[in-house]
C-alpha positions as CSV (number, residue, x, y, z in Angstrom):
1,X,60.1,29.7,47.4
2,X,57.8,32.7,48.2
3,X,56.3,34.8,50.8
4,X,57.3,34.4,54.0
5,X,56.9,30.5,55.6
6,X,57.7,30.3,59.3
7,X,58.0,26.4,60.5
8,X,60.2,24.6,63.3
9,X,62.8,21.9,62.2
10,X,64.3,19.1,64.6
11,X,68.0,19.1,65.0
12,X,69.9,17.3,67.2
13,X,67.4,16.7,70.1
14,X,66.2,20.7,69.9
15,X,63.4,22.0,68.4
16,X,64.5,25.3,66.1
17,X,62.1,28.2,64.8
18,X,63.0,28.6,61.0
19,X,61.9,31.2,58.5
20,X,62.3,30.8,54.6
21,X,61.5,33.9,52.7
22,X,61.9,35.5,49.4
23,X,62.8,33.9,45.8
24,X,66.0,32.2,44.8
25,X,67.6,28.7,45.1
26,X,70.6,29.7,47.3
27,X,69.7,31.6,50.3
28,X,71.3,33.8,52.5
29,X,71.1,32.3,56.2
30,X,70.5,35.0,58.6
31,X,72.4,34.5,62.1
32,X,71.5,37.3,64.7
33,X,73.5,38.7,67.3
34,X,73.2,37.8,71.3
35,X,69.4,37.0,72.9
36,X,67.8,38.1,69.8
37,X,65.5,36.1,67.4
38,X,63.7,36.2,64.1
39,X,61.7,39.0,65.4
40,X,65.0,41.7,64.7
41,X,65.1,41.3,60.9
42,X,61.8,43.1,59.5
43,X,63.8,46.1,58.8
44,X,66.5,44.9,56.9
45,X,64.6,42.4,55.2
46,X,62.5,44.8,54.2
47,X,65.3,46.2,52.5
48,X,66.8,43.4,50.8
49,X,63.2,42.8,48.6
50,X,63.1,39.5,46.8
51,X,66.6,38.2,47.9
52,X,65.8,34.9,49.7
53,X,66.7,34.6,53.4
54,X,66.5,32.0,55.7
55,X,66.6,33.1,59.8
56,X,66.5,30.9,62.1
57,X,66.2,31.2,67.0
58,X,69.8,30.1,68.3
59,X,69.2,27.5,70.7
60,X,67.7,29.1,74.1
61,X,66.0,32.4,71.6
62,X,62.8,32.8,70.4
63,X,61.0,30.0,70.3
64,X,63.6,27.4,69.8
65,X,64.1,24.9,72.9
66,X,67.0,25.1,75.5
67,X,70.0,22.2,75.4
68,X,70.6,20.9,78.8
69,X,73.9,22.4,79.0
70,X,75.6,25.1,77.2
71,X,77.2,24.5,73.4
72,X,80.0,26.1,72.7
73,X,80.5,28.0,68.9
74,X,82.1,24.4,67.4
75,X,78.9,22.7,69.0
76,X,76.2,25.3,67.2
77,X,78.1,25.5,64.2
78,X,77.4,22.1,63.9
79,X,74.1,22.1,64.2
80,X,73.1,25.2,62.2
81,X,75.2,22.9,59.2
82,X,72.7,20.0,60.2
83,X,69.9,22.2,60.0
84,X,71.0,22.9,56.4
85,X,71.2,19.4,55.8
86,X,67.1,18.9,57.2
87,X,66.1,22.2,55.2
88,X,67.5,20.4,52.1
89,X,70.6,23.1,51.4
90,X,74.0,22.1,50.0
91,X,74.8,25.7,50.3
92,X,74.0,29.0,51.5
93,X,75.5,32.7,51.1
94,X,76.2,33.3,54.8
95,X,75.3,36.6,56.9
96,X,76.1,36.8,60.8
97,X,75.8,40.2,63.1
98,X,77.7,40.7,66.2
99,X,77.7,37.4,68.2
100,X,75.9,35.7,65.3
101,X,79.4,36.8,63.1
102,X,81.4,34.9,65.4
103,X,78.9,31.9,64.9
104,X,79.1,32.8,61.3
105,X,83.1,32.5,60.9
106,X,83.0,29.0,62.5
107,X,80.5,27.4,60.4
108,X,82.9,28.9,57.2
109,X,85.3,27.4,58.8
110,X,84.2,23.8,59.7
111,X,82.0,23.7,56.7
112,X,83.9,26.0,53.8
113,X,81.9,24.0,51.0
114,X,78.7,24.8,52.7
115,X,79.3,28.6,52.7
116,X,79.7,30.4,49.0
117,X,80.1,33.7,50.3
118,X,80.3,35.5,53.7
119,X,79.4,38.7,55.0
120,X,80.5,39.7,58.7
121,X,78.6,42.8,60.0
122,X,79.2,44.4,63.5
123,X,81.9,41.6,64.5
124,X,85.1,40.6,65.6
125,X,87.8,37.8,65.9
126,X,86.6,37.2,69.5
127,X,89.9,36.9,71.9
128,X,92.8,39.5,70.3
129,X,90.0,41.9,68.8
130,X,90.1,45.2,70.2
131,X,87.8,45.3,72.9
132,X,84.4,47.9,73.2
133,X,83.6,50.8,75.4
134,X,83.5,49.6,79.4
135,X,79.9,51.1,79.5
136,X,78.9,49.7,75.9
137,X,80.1,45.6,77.6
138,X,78.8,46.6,80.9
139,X,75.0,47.1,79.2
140,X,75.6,44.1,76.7
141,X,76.3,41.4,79.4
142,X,72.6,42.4,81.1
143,X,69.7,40.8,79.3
144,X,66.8,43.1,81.5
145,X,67.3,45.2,77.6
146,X,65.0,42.7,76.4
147,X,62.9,43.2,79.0
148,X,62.4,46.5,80.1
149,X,61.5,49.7,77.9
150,X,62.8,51.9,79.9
151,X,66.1,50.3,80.2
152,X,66.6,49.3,76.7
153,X,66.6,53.4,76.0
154,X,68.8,54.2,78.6
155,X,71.3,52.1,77.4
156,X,71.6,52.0,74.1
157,X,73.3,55.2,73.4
158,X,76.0,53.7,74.6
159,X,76.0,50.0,73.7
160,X,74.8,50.6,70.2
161,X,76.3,54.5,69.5
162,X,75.8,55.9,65.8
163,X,71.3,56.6,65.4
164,X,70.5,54.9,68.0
165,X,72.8,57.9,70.3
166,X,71.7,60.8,68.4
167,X,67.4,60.1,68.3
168,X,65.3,59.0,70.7
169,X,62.8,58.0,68.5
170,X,65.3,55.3,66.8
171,X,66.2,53.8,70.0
172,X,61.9,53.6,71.1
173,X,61.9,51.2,67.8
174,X,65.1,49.4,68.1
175,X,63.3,48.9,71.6
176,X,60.4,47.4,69.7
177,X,62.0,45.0,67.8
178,X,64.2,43.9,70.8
179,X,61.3,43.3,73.4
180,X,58.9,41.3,71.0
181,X,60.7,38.1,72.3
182,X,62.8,38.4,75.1
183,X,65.6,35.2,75.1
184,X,65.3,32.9,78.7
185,X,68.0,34.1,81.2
186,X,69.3,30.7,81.0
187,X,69.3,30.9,77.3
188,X,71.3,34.2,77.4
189,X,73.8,32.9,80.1
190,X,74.1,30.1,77.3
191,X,75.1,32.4,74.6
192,X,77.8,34.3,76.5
193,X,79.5,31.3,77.7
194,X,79.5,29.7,73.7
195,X,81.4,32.9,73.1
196,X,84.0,32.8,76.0
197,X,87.5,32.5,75.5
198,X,86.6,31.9,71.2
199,X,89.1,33.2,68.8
200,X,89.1,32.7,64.9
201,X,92.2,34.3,64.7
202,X,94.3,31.0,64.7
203,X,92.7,30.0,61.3
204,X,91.3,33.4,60.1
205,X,94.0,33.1,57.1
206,X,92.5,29.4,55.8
207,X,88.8,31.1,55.2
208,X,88.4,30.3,51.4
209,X,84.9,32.3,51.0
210,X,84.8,35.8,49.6
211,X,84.1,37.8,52.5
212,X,82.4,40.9,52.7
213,X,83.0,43.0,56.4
214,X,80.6,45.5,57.3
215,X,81.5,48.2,60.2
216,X,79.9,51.2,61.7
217,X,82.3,54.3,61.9
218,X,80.6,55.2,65.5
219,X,79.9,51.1,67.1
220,X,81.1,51.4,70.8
221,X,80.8,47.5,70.5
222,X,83.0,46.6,68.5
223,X,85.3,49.6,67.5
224,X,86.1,49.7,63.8
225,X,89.7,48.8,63.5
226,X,88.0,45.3,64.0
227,X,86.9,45.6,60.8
228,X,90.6,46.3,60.0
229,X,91.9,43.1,61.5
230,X,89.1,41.0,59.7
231,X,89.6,42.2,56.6
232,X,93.7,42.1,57.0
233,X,93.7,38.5,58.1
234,X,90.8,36.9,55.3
235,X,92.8,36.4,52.5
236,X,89.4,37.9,50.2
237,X,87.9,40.2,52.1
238,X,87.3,43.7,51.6
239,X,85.2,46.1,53.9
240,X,82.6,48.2,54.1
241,X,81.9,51.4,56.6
242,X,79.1,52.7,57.0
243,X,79.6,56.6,58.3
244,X,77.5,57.7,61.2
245,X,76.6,53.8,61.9
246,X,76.7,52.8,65.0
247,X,76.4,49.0,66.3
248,X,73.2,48.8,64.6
249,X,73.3,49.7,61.6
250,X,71.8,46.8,59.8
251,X,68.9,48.1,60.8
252,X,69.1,52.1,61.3
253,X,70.7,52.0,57.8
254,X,68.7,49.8,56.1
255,X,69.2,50.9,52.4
256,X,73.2,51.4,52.2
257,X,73.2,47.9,54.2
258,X,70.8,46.5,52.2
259,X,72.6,47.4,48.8
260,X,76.3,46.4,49.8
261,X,75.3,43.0,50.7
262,X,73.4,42.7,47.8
263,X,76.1,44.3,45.5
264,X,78.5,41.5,47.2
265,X,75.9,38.6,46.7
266,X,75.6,39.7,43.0
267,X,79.6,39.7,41.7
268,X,80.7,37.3,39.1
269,X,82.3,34.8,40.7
270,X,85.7,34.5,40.3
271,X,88.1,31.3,39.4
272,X,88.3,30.5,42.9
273,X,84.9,30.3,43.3
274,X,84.1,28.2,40.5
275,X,87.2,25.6,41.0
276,X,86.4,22.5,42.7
277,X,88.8,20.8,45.0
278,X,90.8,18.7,42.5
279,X,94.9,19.1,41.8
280,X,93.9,20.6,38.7
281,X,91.5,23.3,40.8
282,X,94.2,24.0,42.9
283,X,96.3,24.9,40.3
284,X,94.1,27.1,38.9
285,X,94.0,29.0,42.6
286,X,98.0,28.8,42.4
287,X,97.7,30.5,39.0
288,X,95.5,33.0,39.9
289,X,97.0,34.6,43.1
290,X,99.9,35.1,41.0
291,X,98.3,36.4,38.2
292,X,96.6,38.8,40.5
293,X,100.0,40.3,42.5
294,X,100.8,43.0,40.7
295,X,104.1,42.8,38.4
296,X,107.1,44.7,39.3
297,X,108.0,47.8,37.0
298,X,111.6,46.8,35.4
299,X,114.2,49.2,36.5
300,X,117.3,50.2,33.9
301,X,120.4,50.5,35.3
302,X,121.9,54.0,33.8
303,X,124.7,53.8,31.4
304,X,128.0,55.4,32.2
305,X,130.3,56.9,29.7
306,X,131.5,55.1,27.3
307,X,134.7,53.3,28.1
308,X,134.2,53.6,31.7
């Protein structure tokens, strides 16, 4: 695949805006954060070059139609793994930012086979993470920042933090990006409720991907020991901060974003990886989690004198 081929796919009675970009047989599936669309990725995609991406509108986004009633995160997680299925994917390399994480962790988790590697950026474990600013959940809970200019700048200092606090000029083109297709109200109401109440942390432990999690030092969002307890619960995870990065910072810091998930997509893979689900592969996990502990150093007990 090249270039850059926009297209809508039918999925379980709703009509979803896809785009298939770049070169490569497994690609990396895009999920964005709340009311935002294919329309917020230029930037980092940009970034990433030739590494193919797919993105797709979450139901009631973009220009993807509007179930009759709300799904919850089980619900879309199933059918973003059916829109694999239509698209012709057995498996993708998996990317999801700030409400699209949370989407992200649940399709790893329904569908591990379908998922080679995951990268979290901007997210949390939904109910038991440690909770944003008051002001920073107070702006994210009103949609009229995908409507109105003038509000989107007013807010985002302090729902996004890191550039988009310290220059104006950031937050006028984060404001671009974010009013090119505003979500339906209903659409956003939609979102928050798939969202309410969710927790991964019951089954955070069982994620078999390698996992990279991706934090800004300066996200009123989600504050950054959220990164700490993704990365302590995901049995392969490690982390990555970006310093000065606020809530946005796939797409304020572009190139140190770009290059860590990249660096991550690119790692040999390990036995785990490559070991399929038969007794004989799980031995070989067995074997390697304890090859990889490290070894106790042998202590000597000091001799006394003789004949004591």
């Amino acid at each position: 695949m090249t270039g850059d081929a926009v297209s809508f796919v039918d999925v379980r009675g709703l009509r979803i805006r896809v785009s298939d970009r770049g070169r490569g047989a497994r690609p990396l599936l895009l999920v964005p954060g709340i009311g935002t669309s294919l329309e917020i990725w230029p930037p980092l995609l940009e970034a990433l070059g030739s590494q193919r991406t797919l993105a797709f509108d979450p139901p009631g986004t973009g220009m993807s139609s509007l179930p009759e009633l709300p799904l919850r995160l089980p619900r879309l997680a199933r059918l973003v793994i059916d829109l694999l299925d239509a698209l012709g994917h057995e498996q993708v390399d998996l990317l999801g930012v700030s409400w699209g994480g949370a989407l992200a962790q649940q399709i790893a988790h329904q569908a591990p086979r379908r998922v080679r590697r995951l990268v979290l950026a901007a997210t949390s474990c939904g109910l038991g993470s440690v909770p944003g600013r008051p002001l920073a959940l107070a702006a994210m809970a009103n949609p009229l920042r995908f409507h109105s200019r003038s509000f989107f700048e007013l807010m985002a200092p302090h729902a996004y933090g890191g550039a988009s606090r310290r220059s104006r000029l950031q937050r006028s083109d984060e404001a671009g990006l974010w009013l090119r297709r505003p979500p339906s109200l209903r659409g956003y109401a939609y979102q928050l409720i798939a969202v309410a109440g969710w927790s991964s942390l019951p089954w955070l432990h069982r994620l078999p991907q390698p996992t990279l999690v991706m934090a800004g030092a300066e996200d009123p969002l989600v504050p950054l020991r959220n990164a700490g307890i993704l990365t302590g619960r995901i049995p392969r995870a490690t982390v990555h901060v970006v310093e000065g990065g606020g809530h946005l910072f796939l797409l304020n810091h572009t190139a140190e974003s770009a290059a860590a998930i990249l660096e991550f997509l690119r790692r040999p893979a390990d036995p785990l990886e490559t070991a399929g689900t038969s007794w004989r592969s799980r031995a070989a996990r067995v074997a390697w989690r304890l090859s990889s502990r490290p070894r106790p150093t042998p202590t000597r007990r000091p001799r006394g004198p003789r004949g004591s």
